[in-house]
C-alpha positions in Angstrom: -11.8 18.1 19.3 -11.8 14.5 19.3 -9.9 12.7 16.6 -12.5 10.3 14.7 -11.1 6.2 14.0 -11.0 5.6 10.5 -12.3 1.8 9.8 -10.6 -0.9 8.1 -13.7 -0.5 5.8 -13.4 2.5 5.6 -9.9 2.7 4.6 -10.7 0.0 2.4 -13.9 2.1 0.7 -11.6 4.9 0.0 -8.7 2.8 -1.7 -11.3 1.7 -4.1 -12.5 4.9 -4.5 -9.2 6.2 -4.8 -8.4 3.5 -7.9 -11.1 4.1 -9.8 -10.6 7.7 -10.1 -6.8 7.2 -11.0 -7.9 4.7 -13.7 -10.6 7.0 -15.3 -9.1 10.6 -14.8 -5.8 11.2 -17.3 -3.6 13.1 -15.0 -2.8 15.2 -18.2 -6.4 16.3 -18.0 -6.1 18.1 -15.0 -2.5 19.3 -14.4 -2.9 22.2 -17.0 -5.1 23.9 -14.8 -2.3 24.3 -12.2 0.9 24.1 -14.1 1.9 25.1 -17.7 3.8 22.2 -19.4 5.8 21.7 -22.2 6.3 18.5 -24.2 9.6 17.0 -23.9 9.6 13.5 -25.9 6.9 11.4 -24.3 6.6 13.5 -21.2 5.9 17.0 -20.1 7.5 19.1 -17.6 7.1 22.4 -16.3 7.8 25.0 -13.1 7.2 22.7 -10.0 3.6 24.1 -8.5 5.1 23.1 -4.8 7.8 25.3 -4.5 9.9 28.5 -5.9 12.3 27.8 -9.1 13.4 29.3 -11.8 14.2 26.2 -14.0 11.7 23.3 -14.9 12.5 20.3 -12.4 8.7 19.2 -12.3 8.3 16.0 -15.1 4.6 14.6 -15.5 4.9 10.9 -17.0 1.8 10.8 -19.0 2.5 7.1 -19.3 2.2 6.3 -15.9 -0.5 8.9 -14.9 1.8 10.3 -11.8 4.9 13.5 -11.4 7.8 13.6 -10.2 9.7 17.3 -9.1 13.4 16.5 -9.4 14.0 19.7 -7.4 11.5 19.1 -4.0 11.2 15.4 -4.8 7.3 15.7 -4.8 5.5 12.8 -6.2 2.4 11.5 -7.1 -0.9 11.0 -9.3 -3.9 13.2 -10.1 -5.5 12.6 -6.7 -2.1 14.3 -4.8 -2.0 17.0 -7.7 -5.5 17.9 -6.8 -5.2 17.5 -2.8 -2.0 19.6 -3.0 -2.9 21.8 -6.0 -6.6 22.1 -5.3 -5.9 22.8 -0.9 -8.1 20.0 0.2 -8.1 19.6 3.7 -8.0 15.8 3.0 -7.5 13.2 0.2 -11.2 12.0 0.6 -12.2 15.7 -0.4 -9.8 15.6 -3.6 -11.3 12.3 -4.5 -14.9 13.4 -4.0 -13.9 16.5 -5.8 -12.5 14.7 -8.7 -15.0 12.3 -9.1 -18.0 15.1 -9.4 -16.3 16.8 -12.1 -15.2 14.1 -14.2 -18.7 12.3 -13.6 -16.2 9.3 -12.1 -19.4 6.6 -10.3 -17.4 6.2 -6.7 -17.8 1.9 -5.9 -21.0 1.6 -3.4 -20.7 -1.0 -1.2 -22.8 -0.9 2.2 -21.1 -1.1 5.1 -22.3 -4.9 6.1 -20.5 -5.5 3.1 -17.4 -3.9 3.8 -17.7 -5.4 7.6 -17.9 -9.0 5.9 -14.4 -8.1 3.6 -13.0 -7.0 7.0 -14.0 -10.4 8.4 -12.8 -12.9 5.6 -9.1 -10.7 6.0 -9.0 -11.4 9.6 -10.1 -15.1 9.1 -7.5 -15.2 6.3 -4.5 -14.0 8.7 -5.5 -15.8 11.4 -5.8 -19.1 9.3 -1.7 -18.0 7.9 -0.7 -17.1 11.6 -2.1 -21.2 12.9 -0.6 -22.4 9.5 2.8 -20.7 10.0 2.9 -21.8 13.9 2.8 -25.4 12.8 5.7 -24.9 10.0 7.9 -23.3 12.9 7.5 -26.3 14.9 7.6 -28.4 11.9 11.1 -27.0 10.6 12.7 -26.9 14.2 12.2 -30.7 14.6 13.6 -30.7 11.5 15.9 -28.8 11.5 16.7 -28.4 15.2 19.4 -31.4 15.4 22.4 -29.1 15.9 21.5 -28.3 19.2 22.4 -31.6 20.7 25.7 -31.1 20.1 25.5 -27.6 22.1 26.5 -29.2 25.5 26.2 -26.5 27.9 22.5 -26.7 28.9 21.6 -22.7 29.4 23.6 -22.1 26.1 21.5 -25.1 24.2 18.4 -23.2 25.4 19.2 -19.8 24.5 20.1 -20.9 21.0 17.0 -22.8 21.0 14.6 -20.0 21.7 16.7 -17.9 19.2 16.4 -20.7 16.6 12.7 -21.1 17.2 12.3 -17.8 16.9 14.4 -17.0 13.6 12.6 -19.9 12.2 9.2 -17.9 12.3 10.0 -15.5 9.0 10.8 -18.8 7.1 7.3 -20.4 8.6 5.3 -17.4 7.7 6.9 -17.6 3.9 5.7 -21.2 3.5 2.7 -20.3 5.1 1.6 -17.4 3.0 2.8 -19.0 -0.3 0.9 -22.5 0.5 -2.3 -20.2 1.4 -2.2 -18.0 -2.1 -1.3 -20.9 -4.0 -4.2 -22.6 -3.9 -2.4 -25.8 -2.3 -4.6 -26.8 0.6 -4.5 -30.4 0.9 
């Protein structure tokens, strides 16, 4: 069986999917129907539905729409409840599923649009990736000077190329900041 590629739009049409089900589903609206809870101050907890105990360790945070099991360290929102509750085969299915019975309208986008959201991203990185090349050369010129006092002449270079190199996280901090700020001049 041959393993199918899952798309950056794909993956992208599915996170949005994904959102808009957490926001209009109440994880308190579903979790009855696969644990009983008790009310314990703001929250609720019960008998973890993932594995065998005798004592409550499973909290749902009503709050926050997601649970936490203290005693398996599962956690998660309505969508993993249902996947893991529910035995979908796959988080698309407990979406899908979730979204039919709470009458939850999935986003519709077509696919050229999606493509075009893909595009703009890579155009985006690859605009930060030239921007943050030219801050790495920038800072080691300025910041570089050191090296002439190195006198050996392999040593200078290794600690160049080490230099240039450590310089890069810096460069792609100044890019990325400079890019979502807005500051373009």
């Amino acid at each position: 069986m041959e393993a199918t590629k899952t798309t950056e739009a794909q993956f992208n049409r599915f996170l949005k999917s994904a959102e808009a089900v957490k926001d209009a589903i109440p994880i308190m609206d579903l979790a009855p129907r696969y644990i009983d809870l008790q009310r314990s101050g703001g929250n609720y907890l019960g008998l973890c539905p993932f594995h065998s105990e005798k004592t409550t360790s499973f909290y749902l945070y009503a709050d926050t729409n997601r649970y936490y099991c203290y005693g398996c360290k599962a956690t998660g929102d309505v969508i993993n409840l249902h996947h893991r509750c529910g035995n979908f085969g796959t988080l698309w299915e407990a979406v899908v599923s979730l979204a039919e019975e709470f009458g939850v309208t999935l986003p519709q986008h077509s696919d050229r649009w999606h493509e075009w959201q893909d595009e703009k991203g890579r155009r985006w990185h690859k605009a930060e990736e030239v921007l943050a090349r030219a801050y790495q050369r920038r800072y080691f010129r300025l910041f570089g000077g050191y090296l002439d006092s190195i006198e050996d002449p392999d040593e200078r270079k290794t600690e160049a190329a080490a230099f240039y190199e450590d310089l890069y996280t810096l460069a792609r901090l100044s890019a990325s900041y400079r890019m979502r700020s807005g500051d373009h001049e």
